[in-house]
N, C-alpha and C positions, 0 to 999 in steps of 0.2 A: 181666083175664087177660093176663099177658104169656110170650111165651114166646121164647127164645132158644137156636140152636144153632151148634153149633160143627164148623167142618169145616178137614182140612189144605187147606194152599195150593197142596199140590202135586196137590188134587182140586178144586179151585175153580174148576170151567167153566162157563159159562151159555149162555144162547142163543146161537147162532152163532160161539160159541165164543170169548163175549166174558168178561172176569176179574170175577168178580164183588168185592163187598166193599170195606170199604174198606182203603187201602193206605197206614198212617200213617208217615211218616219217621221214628218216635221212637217207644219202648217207654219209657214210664219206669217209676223206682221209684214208692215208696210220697210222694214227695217232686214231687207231679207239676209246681213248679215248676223241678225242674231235671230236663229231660232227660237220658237215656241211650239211646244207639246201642241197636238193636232186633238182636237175634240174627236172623241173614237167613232168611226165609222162616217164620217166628214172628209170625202176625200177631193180631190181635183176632177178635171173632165174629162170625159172618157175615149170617145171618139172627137179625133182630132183628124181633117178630112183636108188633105192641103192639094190642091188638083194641080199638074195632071194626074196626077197620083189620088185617088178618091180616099181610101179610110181602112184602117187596121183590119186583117183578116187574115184569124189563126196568127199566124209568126211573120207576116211578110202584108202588100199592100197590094192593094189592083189596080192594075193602068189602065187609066181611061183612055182611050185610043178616038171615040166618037166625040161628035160635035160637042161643047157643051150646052145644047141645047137644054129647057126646064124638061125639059121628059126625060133626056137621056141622063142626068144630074140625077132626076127622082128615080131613077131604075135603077142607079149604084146606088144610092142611099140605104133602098128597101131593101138590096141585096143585099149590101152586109150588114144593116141592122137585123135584117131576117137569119142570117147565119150565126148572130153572137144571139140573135133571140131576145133583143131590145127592141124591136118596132114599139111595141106596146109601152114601151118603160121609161124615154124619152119623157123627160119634162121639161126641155126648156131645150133651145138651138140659137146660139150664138155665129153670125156671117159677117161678108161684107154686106155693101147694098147693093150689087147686082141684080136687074133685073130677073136675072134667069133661073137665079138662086134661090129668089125670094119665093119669086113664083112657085119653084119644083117644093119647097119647105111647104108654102100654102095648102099645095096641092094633094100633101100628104098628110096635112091636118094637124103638124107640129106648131106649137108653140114659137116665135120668132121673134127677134128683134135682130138689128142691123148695128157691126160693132160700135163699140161708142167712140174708139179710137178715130177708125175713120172718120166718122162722121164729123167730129171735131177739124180732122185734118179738112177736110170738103167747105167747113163753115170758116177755117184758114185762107185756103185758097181762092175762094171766092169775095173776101175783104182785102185783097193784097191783087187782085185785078189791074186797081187805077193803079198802082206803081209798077207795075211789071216792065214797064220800059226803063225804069231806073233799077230794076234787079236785073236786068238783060246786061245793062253795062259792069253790074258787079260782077254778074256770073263771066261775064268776059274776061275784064282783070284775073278772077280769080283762073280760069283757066290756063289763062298764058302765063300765072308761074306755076301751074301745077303740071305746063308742058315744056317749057325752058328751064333749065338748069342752073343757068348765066341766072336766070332773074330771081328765081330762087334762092342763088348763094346769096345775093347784093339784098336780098330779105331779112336771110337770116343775118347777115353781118349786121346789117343797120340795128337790131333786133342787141345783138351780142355788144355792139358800140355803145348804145343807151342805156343795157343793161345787165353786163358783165356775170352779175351770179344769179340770173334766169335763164333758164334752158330756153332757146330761143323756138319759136311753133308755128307751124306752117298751116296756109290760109285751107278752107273746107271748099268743098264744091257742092251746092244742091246738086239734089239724087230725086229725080221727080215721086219716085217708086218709095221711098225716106221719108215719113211724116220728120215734120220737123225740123228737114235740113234745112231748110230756109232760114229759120230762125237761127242753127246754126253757124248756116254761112254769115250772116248779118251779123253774129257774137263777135265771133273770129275777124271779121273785116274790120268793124268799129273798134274792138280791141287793137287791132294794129294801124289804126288811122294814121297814127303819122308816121310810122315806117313803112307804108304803103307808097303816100306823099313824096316822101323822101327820095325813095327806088323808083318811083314810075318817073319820076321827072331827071334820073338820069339815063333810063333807058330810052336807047333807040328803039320804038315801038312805037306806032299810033294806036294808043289806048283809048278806050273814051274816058271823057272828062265830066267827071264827080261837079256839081255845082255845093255851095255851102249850104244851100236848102234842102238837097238829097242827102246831105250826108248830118244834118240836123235831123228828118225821117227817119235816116237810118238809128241815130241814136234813139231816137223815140221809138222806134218797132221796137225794139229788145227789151224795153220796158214793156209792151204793149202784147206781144208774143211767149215772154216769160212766162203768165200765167197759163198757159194752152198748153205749154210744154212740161211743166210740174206736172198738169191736170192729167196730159197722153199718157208719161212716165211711170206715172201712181197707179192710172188703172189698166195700166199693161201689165202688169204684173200674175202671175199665175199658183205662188205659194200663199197666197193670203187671199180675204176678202173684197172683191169688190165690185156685185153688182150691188150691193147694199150703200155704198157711196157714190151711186151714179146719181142721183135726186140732190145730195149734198154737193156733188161736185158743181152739176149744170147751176143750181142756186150761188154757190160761190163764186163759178164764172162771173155770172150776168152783172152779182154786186163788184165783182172786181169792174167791169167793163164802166158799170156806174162812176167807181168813183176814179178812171183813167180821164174821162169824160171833164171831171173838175181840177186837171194839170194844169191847164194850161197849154195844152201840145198847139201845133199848127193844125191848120185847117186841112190839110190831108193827112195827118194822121188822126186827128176826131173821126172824120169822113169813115175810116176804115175801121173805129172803132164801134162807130154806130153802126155798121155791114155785120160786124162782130157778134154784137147787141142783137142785132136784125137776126139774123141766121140763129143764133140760140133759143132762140123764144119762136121760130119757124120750125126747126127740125124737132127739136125737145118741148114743144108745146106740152102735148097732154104725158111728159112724165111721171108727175105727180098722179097721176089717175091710172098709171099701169099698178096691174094686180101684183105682177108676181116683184117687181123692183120695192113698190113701199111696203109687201109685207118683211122683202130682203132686209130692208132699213128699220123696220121697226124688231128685227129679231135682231138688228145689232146693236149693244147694248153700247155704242161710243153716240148714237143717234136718237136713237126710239122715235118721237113725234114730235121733236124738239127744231129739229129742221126741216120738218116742211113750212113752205112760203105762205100756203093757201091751211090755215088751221079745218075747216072744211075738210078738206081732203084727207087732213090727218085722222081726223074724226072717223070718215067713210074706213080708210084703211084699218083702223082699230076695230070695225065693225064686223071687215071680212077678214080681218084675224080671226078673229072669236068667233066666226062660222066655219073656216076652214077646221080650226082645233076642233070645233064643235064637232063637227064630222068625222075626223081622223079619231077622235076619241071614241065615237060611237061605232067606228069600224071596226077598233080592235076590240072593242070591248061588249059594243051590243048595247041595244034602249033601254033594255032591261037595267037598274042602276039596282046595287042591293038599297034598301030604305035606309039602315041600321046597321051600324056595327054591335059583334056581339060584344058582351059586358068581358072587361078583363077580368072579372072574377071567375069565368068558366075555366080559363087556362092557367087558374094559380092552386099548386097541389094545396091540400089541406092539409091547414095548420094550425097549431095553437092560435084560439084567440086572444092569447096575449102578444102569438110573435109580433114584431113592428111591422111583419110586408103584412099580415092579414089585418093590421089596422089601417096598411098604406093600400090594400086594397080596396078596402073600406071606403077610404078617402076619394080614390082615384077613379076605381073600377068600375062603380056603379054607372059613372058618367057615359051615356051613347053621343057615336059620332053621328049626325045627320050628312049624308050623301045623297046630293041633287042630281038632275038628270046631265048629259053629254052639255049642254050648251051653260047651266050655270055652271059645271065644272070651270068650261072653258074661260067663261066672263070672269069667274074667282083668280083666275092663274094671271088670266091677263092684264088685270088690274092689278095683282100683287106686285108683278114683274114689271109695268111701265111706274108705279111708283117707287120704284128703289132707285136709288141714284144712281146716273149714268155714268160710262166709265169715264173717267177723262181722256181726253183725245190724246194726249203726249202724258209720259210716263216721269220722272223726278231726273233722268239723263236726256230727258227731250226727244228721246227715240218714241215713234208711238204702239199704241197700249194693242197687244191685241187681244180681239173681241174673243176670239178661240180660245183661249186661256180661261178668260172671264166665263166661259160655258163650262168650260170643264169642271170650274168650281163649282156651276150652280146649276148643273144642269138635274141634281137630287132634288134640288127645290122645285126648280120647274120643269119637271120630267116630260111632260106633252109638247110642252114649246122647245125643249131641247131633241125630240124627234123630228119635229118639225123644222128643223131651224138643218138638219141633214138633208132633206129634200131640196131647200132653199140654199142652204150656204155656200155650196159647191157651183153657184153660177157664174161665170165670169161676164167681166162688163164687156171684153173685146176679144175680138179673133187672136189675138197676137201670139199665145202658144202654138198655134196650127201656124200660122206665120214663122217661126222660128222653126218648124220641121222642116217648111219649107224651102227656108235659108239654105238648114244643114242637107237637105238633100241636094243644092244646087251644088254644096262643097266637097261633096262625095261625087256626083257630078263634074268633072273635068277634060283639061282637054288633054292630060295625062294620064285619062282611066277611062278612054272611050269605049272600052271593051268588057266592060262590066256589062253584064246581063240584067237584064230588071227584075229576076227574081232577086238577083245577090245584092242591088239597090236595094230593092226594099228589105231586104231580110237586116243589112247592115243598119238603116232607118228605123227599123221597129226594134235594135236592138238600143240605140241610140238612144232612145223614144224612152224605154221601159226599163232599163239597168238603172241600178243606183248612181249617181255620179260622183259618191263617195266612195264606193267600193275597194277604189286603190289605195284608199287614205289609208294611213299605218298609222292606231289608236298609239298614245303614247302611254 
């Protein structure tokens, strides 16, 4: 069970009134070897909740020792969001989809969705069903060289025979726990088809036996599965945006699955492409109609209103843009709008009426600015800002563009929607950073450090967590 929430920075106080979170010098794109400057005060998530282990508190973590039942899950929660003094400040919770989890989020009246990562991997596995007795046989193969030695060398040699100045690479294992490895394993295996061939038919082993029609499938999943694995890879990601490409991505899927559809493949691979199909449009139905994802997409300026499928829908979410701004403007600032600016000639000393500013005063100054109320503010910004041109998606090196940059430059122009876009931009699509703590807690975790204590687990974890991972870098 992992669970992740997301709070602004401008509500991010903990005990004693210390900043919680961590506070990375760099937002970048999709391209996370090149950094890009972070739009200020736009940061990553805050509480990262990896069980058994629940969620940051003070310097170290709390062990969950009770069932995970939905009560006892919502009584850590409240605990330490009650101790950093976020219950209230919580705008969005990123999990698995565990029942138990979803429940206990429910129950406390948060904001939820279910990661998008999984959920993809759930609409994988559930298409790849009707083959599972021909991945039973791969998974075999693949095991028996990844436990014989003999079979492994007579691998890589064949490997090294056929082709001399390649470093020769040994086959994967699916890891059920592994979105992906399937499709993995399948790369690797079809990549080494015929030095598979080669090696299984001089070992002494009773392997099972591959037909030309499984191993036709198999080359067709990798086409078929490629796109699910771009899709997991891009919005796992934690330094950049992307629940604002969760609408774009499910859209891209479904057309990708469409036109898999018109290959040509066999009849059990369409079969699984339609399950594919199927399952997208079941789980992500009403995506397009979540509040908080299409206002994410419309504040990203590589998207705006341009992809959604259902123009309708685009419409509605432009609508409750411009009510949410409406409001967020009216809070800071009150109904009360002044009518009138006053005249620039109030604040221009007196001067000769020959000088040139008192005749450019003249010109300029007399002119009053008209100011409407909270909501045509907000219609003015919003229409200003969906008409100007979107960013393009890839940048002139093919790397792509980020959206965080593009704010930074314009966030004077459109000051409202650049506050707002802080509340919003910091959402991720999927658990997979609370996943990744998880990991490194298992690797601190050993059967060579049994004797670690769980406060010094966690204390090592939250140092993990929250340190630069630059820190050692020596600038040159």
């Amino acid at each position: 069970m992992r669970i992740q929430a997301f709070v602004p920075r401008n509500q991010r106080q903990g005990p004693q009134n210390k900043v919680v979170g961590r506070n990375p010098q760099t937002m970048c794109n999709l391209s996370p070897r090149r950094p890009a400057p972070m739009l200020p005060q736009l940061l990553r998530p805050l509480l990262q909740v990896p069980y058994p282990y629940t969620a940051l508190r003070n310097s170290s973590l709390i062990e969950f020792k009770d069932t995970h039942s939905s009560t006892n899950i919502q009584a850590a929660l409240l605990e330490t969001t009650n101790e950093w003094n976020l219950t209230n400040k919580i705008n969005f919770i990123v999990s698995d989809n565990a029942p138990n989890v979803k429940k206990a989020i429910a129950d406390i009246g948060w904001k939820h969705y279910g990661c998008y990562g999984h959920t993809l991997n759930l609409i994988v596995q559930d298409a790849l069903n009707s083959v599972q007795a021909s991945l039973d046989k791969v998974k075999t193969i693949v095991r028996h060289f990844k436990t014989s030695t003999a079979a492994l060398e007579k691998l890589l040699k064949a490997q090294s025979q056929e082709k001399p100045d390649v470093t020769p690479k040994r086959l994967i294992q699916e890891v059920p726990t592994r979105w992906n490895s399937t499709f993995a394993m399948l790369q690797r295996f079809v990549e080494l088809e015929n030095q598979i061939c080669a090696t299984v038919a001089v070992l002494k082993k009773d392997l099972p036996i591959l037909t030309l029609e499984e191993w036709t499938v198999f080359h067709e999943l990798c086409k078929v599965l490629k796109p699910f694995d771009e899709a997991t890879k891009a919005m796992s990601g934690e330094d950049y945006m992307t629940a604002s490409t969760i609408i774009v991505m499910t859209r891209c899927l479904k057309e990708s699955c469409d036109q898999l559809l018109l290959e040509g493949f066999t009849v059990t691979t369409n079969n699984i492409i339609t399950v594919l199909r199927t399952g997208l449009d079941k789980r992500f139905e009403g995506v397009e109609r979540s509040g908080t994802f299409s206002i994410c997409t419309l504040l990203d300026p590589r998207y705006k209103t341009n992809v959604f499928s259902d123009t309708s829908e685009a419409a509605k979410a432009k609508k409750v843009l411009e009510e949410i701004l409406a409001t967020d403007i009216r809070r800071r600032h009150g109904e009360k709008q002044p009518q009138q600016s006053t005249s620039t000639s109030a604040s221009v000393p007196v001067r000769d009426k020959f000088s040139p500013w008192t005749i450019l005063n003249n010109i300029v100054g007399t002119q009053q600015q008209q100011v409407g109320t909270p909501l045509s503010c907000a219609i003015k910004e919003v229409d200003s800002y969906l008409k100007e041109d979107i960013l393009p998606t890839f940048n002139e090196n093919g790397k792509f563009n980020c959206p965080l940059q593009w704010w930074q430059l314009k966030q004077h122009i459109y000051p409202n929607l650049a506050i707002l876009l802080r509340k919003y931009g910091n959402i991720m699509a999927t658990s997979v950073p609370c996943e990744r703590i998880f990991s490194k807690t298992g690797l601190t975790i050993n059967n060579r450090r049994t004797q670690l204590k769980t406060y010094k687990v966690a204390q090592l974890t939250y140092l993990n967590v929250n340190l630069d991972p630059k820190r050692f870098l020596i600038e040159s």
